[in-house]
C-alpha positions as CSV (number, residue, x, y, z in Angstrom):
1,X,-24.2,-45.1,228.7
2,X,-22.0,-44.9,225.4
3,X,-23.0,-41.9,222.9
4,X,-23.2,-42.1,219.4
5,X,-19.8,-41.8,218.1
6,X,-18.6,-44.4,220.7
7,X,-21.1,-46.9,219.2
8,X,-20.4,-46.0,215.8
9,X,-16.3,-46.5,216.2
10,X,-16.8,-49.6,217.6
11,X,-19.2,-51.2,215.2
12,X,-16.5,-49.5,212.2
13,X,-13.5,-50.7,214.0
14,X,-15.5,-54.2,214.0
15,X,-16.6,-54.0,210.4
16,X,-13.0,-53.4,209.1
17,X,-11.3,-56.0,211.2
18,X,-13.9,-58.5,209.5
19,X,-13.0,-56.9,206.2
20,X,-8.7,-57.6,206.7
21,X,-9.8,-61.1,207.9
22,X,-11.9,-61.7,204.7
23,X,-8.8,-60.8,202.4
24,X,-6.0,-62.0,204.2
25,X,-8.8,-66.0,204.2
26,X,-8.9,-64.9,200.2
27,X,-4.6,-64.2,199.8
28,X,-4.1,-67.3,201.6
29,X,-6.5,-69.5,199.8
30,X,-4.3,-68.8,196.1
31,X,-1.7,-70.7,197.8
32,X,-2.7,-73.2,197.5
33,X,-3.7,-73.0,193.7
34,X,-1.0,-74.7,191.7
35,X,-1.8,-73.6,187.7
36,X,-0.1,-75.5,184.8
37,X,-0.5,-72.9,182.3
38,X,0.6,-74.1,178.4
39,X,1.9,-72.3,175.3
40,X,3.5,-72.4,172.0
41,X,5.2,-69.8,170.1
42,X,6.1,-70.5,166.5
43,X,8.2,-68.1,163.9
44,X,6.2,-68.2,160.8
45,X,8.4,-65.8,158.9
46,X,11.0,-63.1,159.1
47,X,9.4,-60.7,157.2
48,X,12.1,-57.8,157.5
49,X,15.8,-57.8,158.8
50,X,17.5,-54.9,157.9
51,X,20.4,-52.7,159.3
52,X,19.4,-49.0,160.7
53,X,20.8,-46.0,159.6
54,X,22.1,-45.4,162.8
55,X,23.7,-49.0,162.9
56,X,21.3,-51.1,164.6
57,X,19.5,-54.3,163.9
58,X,16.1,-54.3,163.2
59,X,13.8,-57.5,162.8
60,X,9.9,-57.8,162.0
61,X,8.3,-61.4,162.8
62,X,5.4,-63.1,162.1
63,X,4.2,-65.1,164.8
64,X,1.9,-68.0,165.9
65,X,1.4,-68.0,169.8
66,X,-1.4,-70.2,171.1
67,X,-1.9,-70.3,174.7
68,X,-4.4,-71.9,177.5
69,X,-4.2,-69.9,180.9
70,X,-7.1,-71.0,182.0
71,X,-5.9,-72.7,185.0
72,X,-3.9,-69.0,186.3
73,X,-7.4,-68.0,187.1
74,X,-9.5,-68.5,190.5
75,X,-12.6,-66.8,192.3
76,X,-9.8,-64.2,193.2
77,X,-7.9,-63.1,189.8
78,X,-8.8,-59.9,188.4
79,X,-6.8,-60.3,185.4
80,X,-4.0,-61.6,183.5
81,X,-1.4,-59.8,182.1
82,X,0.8,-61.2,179.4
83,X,3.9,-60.6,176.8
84,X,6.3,-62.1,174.7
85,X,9.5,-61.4,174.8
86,X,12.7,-62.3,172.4
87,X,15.8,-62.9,174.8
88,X,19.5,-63.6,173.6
89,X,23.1,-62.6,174.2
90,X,25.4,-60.1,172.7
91,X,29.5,-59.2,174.1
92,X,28.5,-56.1,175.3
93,X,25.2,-57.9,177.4
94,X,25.1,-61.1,179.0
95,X,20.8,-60.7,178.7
96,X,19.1,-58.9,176.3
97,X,15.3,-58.7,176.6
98,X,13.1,-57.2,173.8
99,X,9.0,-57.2,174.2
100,X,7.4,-58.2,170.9
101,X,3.6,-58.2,171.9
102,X,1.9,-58.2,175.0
103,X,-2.3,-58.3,176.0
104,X,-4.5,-58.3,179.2
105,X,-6.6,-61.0,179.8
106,X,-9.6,-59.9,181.6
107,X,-11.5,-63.6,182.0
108,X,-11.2,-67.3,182.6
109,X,-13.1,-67.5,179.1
110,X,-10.5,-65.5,177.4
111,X,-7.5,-67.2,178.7
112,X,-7.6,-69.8,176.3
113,X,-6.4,-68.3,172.6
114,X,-4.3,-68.4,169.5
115,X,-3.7,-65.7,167.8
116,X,-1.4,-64.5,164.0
117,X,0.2,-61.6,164.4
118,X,3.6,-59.5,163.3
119,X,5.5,-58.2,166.6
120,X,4.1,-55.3,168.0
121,X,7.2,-53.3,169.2
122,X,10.2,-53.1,167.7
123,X,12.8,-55.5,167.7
124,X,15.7,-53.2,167.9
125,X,19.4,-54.4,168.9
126,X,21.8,-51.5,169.9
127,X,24.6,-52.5,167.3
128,X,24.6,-55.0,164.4
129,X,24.7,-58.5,166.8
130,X,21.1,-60.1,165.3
131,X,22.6,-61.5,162.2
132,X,22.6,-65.3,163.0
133,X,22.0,-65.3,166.0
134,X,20.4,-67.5,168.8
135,X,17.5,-66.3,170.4
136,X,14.6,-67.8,172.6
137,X,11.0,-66.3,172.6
138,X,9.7,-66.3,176.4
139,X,5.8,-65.7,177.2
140,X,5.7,-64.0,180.9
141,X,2.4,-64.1,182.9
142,X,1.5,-61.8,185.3
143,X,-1.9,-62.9,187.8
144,X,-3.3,-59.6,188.9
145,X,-5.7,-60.7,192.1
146,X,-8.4,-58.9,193.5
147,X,-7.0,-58.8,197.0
148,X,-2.9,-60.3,197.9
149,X,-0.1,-61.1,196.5
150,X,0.6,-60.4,192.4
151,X,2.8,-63.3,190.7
152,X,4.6,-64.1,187.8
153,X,5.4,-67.0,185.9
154,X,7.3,-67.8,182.5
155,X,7.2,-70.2,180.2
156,X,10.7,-70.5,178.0
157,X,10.7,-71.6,174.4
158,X,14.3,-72.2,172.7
159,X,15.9,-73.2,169.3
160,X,14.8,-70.0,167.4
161,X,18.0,-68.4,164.7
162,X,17.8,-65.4,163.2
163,X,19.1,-65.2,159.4
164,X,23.0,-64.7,158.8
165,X,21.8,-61.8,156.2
166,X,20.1,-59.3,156.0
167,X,16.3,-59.3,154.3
């Protein structure tokens, strides 16, 4: 006859192997999820542009970003991570990429939102390359699952200018 600790592995080994199955079903199953996420960022105002002491560019914004996520989540997404960033070009950089506010969504019922707000980190340049220029204000998506594969999406939004003086 087996003992104990035979029976015990065995009925373990079978438990965990029923376990990967179940999460490798669950990864596979968001493959087949195919979101179309939406979003708009507006500039409201630039409510400070000034020049550093130490030479760089420094810009406060007021922005409008309404989004609906809704469709990123499934039975399987823990959360949804989320930022805004301000992206342009300087000679020195061919991509420059500045984080102006970011949030975790924790539910399919907060994944649809608007919200007013000023940036919430600095929009810093190394230098004094803002004035005028072109910049575009991209809102990145990350989909946290509870078991598999994290992705990320972005959505692009262009034709934003910064002022050709400072404020």
């Amino acid at each position: 006859m087996h003992t104990f600790l035979y029976r015990a592995n065995a009925v373990l080994t079978l438990s965990i192997t029923i376990l990967a199955v179940i999460c490798a079903m669950a990864s596979v199953s968001d493959i087949f999820n195919s979101p179309s996420a939406s979003a708009s960022i507006q500039v409201l105002n630039v409510n400070r542009f000034q020049k550093l002491s130490n030479g760089d560019d420094e810009v406060s914004l007021t922005l409008n970003i309404t989004a609906d996520l809704q469709s990123l989540f499934t039975w399987n997404t823990k959360q949804v991570f989320v930022f805004v960033a301000a992206e342009y070009e300087t000679p020195k950089n061919s991509f420059n990429q500045v984080s102006l506010w970011d949030g975790i969504i924790p539910s399919h019922e907060h994944a649809k939102f608007w919200i007013r707000t000023t940036n919430k980190y600095r929009f810093t340049d190394q230098g004094s390359n803002l004035r005028g220029k072109e910049f575009n204000l991209t809102m990145h998506w990350h989909v946290m699952p509870k078991t598999g594969k994290m992705f990320a999406d972005k959505m692009v939004i262009t034709g934003y200018v910064l002022p050709k003086e400072y404020r």
